[in-house]
N, C-alpha and C positions, 0 to 999 in steps of 0.2 A: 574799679580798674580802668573802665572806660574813662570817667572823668583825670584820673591823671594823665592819661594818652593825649588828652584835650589840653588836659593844661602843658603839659611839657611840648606838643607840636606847640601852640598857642607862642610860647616863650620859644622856640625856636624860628619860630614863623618871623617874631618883631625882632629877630638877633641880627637875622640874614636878611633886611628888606629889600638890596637888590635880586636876591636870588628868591625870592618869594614874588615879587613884583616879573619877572621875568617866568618864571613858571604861571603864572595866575592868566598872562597875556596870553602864553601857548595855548592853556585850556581853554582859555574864553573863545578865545578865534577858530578855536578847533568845533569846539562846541556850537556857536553860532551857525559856520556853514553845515555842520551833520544836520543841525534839529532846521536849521532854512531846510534844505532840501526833504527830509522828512516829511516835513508837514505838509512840502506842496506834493510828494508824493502821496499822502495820505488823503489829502481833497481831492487827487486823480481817481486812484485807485478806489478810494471808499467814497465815495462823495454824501454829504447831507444835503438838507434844506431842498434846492428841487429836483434833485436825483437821490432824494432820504427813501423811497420803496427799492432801489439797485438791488435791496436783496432778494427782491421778489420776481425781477423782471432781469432778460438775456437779450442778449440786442445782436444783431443779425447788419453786420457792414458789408459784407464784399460774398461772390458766389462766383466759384471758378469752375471754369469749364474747357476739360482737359478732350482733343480730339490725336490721331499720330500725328498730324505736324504739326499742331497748333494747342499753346495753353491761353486759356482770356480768364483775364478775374477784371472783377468790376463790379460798382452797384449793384444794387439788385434793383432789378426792373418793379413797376406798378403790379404787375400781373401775377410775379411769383408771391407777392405778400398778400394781393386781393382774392385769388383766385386758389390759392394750396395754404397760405397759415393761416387767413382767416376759417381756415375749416380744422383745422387742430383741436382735438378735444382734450387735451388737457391743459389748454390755452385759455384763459378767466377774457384779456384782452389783447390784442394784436393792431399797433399802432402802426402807422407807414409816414416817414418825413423824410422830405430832402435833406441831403449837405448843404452848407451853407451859401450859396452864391450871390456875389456880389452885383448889384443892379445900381442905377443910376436912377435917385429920384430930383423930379424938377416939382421944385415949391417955389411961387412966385418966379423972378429973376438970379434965384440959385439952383446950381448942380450938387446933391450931393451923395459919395458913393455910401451905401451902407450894406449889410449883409441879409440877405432875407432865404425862408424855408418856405416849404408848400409841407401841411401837416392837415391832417384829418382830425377828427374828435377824438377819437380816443387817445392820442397824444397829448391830446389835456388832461384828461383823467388820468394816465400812468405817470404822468410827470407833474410837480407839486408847484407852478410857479407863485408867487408872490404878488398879487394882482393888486395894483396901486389904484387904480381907479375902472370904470365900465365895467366888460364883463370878458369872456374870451368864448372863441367860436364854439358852435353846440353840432349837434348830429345834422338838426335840421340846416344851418348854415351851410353845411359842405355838401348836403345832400342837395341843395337846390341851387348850389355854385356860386353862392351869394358873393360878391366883392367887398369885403370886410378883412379887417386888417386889428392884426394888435403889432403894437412897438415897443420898444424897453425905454426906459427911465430916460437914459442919455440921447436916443435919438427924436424924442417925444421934445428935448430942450434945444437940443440943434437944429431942428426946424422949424418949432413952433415958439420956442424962448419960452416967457409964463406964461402964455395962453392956454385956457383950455386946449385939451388934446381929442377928448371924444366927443366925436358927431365930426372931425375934420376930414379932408378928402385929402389923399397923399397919389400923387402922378407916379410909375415906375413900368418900364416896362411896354408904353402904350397901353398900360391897364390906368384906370383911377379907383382906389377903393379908399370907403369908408373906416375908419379909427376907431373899432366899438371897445377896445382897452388899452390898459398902458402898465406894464408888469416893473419887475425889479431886475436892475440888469442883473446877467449871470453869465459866466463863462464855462460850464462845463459840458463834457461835449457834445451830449445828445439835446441841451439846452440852446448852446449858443447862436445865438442869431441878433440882429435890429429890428428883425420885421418879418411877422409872419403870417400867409396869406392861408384861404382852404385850398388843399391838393388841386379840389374839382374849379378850380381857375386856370390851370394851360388854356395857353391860348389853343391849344389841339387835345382832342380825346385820341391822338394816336397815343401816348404815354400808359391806356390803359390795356396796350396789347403786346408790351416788352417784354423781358426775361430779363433783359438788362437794363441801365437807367444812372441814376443818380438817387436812389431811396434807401434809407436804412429802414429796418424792422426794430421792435422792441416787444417781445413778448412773455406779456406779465401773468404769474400765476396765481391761484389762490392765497398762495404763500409758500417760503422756502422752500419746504419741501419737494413742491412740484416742479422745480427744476431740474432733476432727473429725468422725470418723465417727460418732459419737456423735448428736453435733449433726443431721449430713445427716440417719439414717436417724429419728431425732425427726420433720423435717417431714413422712416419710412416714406416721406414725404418727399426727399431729394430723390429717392428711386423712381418715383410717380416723374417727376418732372426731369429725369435724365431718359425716361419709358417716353414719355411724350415728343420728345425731340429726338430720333433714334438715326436724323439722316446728318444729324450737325456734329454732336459730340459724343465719345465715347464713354465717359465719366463727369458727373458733377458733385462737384465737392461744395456743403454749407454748414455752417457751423454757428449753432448758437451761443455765444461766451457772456460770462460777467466780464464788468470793467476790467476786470486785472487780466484774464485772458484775454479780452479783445485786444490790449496795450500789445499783448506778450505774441500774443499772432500774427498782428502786424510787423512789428518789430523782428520778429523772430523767423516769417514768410512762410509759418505753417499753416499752409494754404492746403494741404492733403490732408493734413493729419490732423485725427482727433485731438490730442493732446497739443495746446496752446505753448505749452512751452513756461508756460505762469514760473514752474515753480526755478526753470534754469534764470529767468528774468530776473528772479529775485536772489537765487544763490549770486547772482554776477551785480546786483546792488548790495546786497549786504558783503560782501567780498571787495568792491571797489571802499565801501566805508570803511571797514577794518583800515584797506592799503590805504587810505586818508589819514589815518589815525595812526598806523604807525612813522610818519616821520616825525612827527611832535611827539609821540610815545619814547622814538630813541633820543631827542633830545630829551626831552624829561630824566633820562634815565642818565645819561650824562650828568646835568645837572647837579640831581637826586646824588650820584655818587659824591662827586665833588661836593655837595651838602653831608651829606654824610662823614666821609671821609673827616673832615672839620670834628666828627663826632670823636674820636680814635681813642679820649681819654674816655671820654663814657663810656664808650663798649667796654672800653677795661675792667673801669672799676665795678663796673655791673657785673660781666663777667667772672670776673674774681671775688663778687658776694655772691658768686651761684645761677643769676641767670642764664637760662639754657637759651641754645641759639633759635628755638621756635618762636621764645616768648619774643625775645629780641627782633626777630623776625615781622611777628604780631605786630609789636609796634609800629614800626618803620612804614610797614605799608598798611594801616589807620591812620597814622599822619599822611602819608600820602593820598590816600581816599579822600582822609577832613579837606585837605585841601584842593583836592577835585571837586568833593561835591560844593565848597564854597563857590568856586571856578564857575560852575555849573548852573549856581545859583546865579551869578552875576551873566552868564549865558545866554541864562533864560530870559532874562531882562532886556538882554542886548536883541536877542532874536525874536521878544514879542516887539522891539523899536522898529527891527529891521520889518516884519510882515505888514505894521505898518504901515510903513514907508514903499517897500512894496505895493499895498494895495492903492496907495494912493497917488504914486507916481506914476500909473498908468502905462510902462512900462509893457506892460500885458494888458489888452483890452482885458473889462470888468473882473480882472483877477482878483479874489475875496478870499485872503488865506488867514488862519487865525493859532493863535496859539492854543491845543485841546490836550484836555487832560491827558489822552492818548500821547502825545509829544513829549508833553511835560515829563511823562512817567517813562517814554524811552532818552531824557535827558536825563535823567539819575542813572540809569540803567548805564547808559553811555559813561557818565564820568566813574561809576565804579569797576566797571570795565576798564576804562583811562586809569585808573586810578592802581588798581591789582598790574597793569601790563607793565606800567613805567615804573610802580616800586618794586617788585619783587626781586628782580634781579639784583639791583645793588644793596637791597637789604640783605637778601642770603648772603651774596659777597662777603659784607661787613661784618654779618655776624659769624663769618667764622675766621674771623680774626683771632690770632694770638693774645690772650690780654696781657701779655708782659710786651710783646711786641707792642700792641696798641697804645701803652701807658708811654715806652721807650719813645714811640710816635709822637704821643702829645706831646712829649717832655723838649 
């Protein structure tokens, strides 16, 4: 049964090439931007490669502190990460790195700006970068404030061109440190930087006596599971550190989130509240795709009719040997589907050109998006869904046609 559905859209497909060629375009284009935006959602949200442990580790951005006239969110200082999560015991490892800021380095008779971090050791070890040549700073490097430096791929060329890169001395800052590696660039967020030095280099050890700051937290468990616990033994710990400061604020509020909460917290300003907000983040992106999808769904359906329609003798004669309007039904939207999932198909093609193109038009510093089975497999999803929304309607229509009507129609 399935193959004559095949063969008769098939022969209806090459009957109508403008209206098949006009429908093919809607799906394509439709398809392209959903599964774009997907996938770069899906390297935010889930990230691999050097944020591939995210399911093991909660990262800790911002720490608000509510008093009667005054709310402050902001960083979190050196202090609350060194002195209260490094003591967490159900915490395996607890990293502390700056945001990214931009510095000015002077190499020979050039200025140039690039992005740099202050990160500790264990930032190496919770996070998986790709180390292209040397090595990347250890316990003892940060612990004795050594001036060493790793760079990424692109800024290793924009200063040095082919030169070797480790064992070079790079100016920033009024600091000079040594080059002992040279990683894969990456852009995702708790990664992104050009250049990153050990924490214990400020120029001042005031930084080790803040609440505030410019440092996020990452802390990693033995594994998935202990992220609850994680979580719990956190609020006992922001009590500790709102008990310590009892002349400043009246409330402090920290939250440890995965990627998708932390997106959805910030975006969302649930700065008080437990709950991130993740799951309304996402009802209001799957909700904006649908409303994406239905203006090309009512065209289709337009279309579909006006293709259909054209059908009027066949519904007849079908009709009047007996077929019932489910089966008739059946049909209409199978050929509709066959020709979303081919859509789909050519989609997919179009949207592994576009990531691409993307990645390499730089467009986004070291943006690396790819086409993953994941995507792939919410592109069929998508055109079957495409496929049921724009046919069903004009198929019912059709098939409850009159067949004397219908045949009088064609006649």
């Amino acid at each position: 049964m399935l193959k004559n559905y095949f063969q008769i859209a098939c022969k209806v497909y090459m009957r109508r090439k403008l209206f098949t060629a006009i429908n093919l375009l809607c799906i394509v284009l439709t398809m392209v931007v959903l599964l774009v935006v997907t996938a770069i959602l899906q390297a935010t949200f889930f990230p691999t490669g050097v944020e591939g442990r995210s399911e093991r580790f909660l990262q800790i951005g911002t720490i608000t502190q509510v008093s009667k006239n005054k709310t402050w969110r902001s960083p979190l200082g050196y202090k609350v990460i060194d002195q209260y999560l490094r003591k967490m015991k159900t915490v395996e490892k607890v990293a502390a790195v700056t945001g990214p800021e931009s510095v000015s380095v002077y190499q020979k008779d050039s200025v140039n700006e690039i992005m740099m971090r202050r990160a500790d050791a264990e930032y190496w070890q919770i996070l998986d970068f790709k180390l292209l040549s040397g090595r990347v700073p250890t316990e003892e490097d940060v612990k004795q404030g050594r001036f060493v430096a790793v760079v990424n791929e692109s800024t290793a060329k924009k200063i040095f061109g082919s030169a070797a890169v480790v064992g070079q001395k790079i100016n920033t800052g009024g600091q000079q440190f040594e080059i002992i590696g040279v990683v894969e660039d990456v852009i995702h967020m708790n990664a992104f930087a050009d250049i990153w030095v050990p924490v214990t280099t400020f120029p001042s050890s005031q930084y080790r006596e803040q609440y505030t700051g410019n440092f996020n937290a990452m802390l990693m468990g033995k594994s998935a599971a202990d992220l609850p616990l994680i979580r719990d033994e956190l609020l006992q710990v922001v009590k500790q550190i709102n008990a310590d400061q009892p002349t400043h604020w009246d409330e402090t509020y920290m939250w440890a989130d995965s990627k998708l909460d932390f997106f959805a917290r910030g975006i969302l300003s649930h700065d008080k509240l437990a709950d991130s907000g993740s799951a309304q983040l996402l009802a209001g992106v799957v909700f904006f795709m649908l409303l994406f999808m239905l203006l090309p769904a009512l065209n289709l359906v337009n279309l579909n009719s006006g293709r259909i329609m054209e059908r009027a003798a066949e519904i007849g004669v079908r009709k009047a040997f007996g077929a019932s309007n489910r089966e008739l039904v059946k049909q209409f939207v199978i050929e509709n589907i066959l020709l979303c999932l081919f859509g789909a198909l050519v989609g997919l093609i179009f949207t592994k050109l576009t990531l691409i193109w993307l990645s390499n038009a730089e467009l986004i510093p070291y943006l690396k998006v790819d086409l993953s089975f994941a995507v792939f497999s919410y592109g069929f999803v998508i055109a079957i869904v495409f496929g049921v929304l724009s046919g069903v309607i004009p198929a019912w229509k059709m098939s409850r046609l009159d067949p004397v009507l219908a045949l009088k129609g064609a006649a």
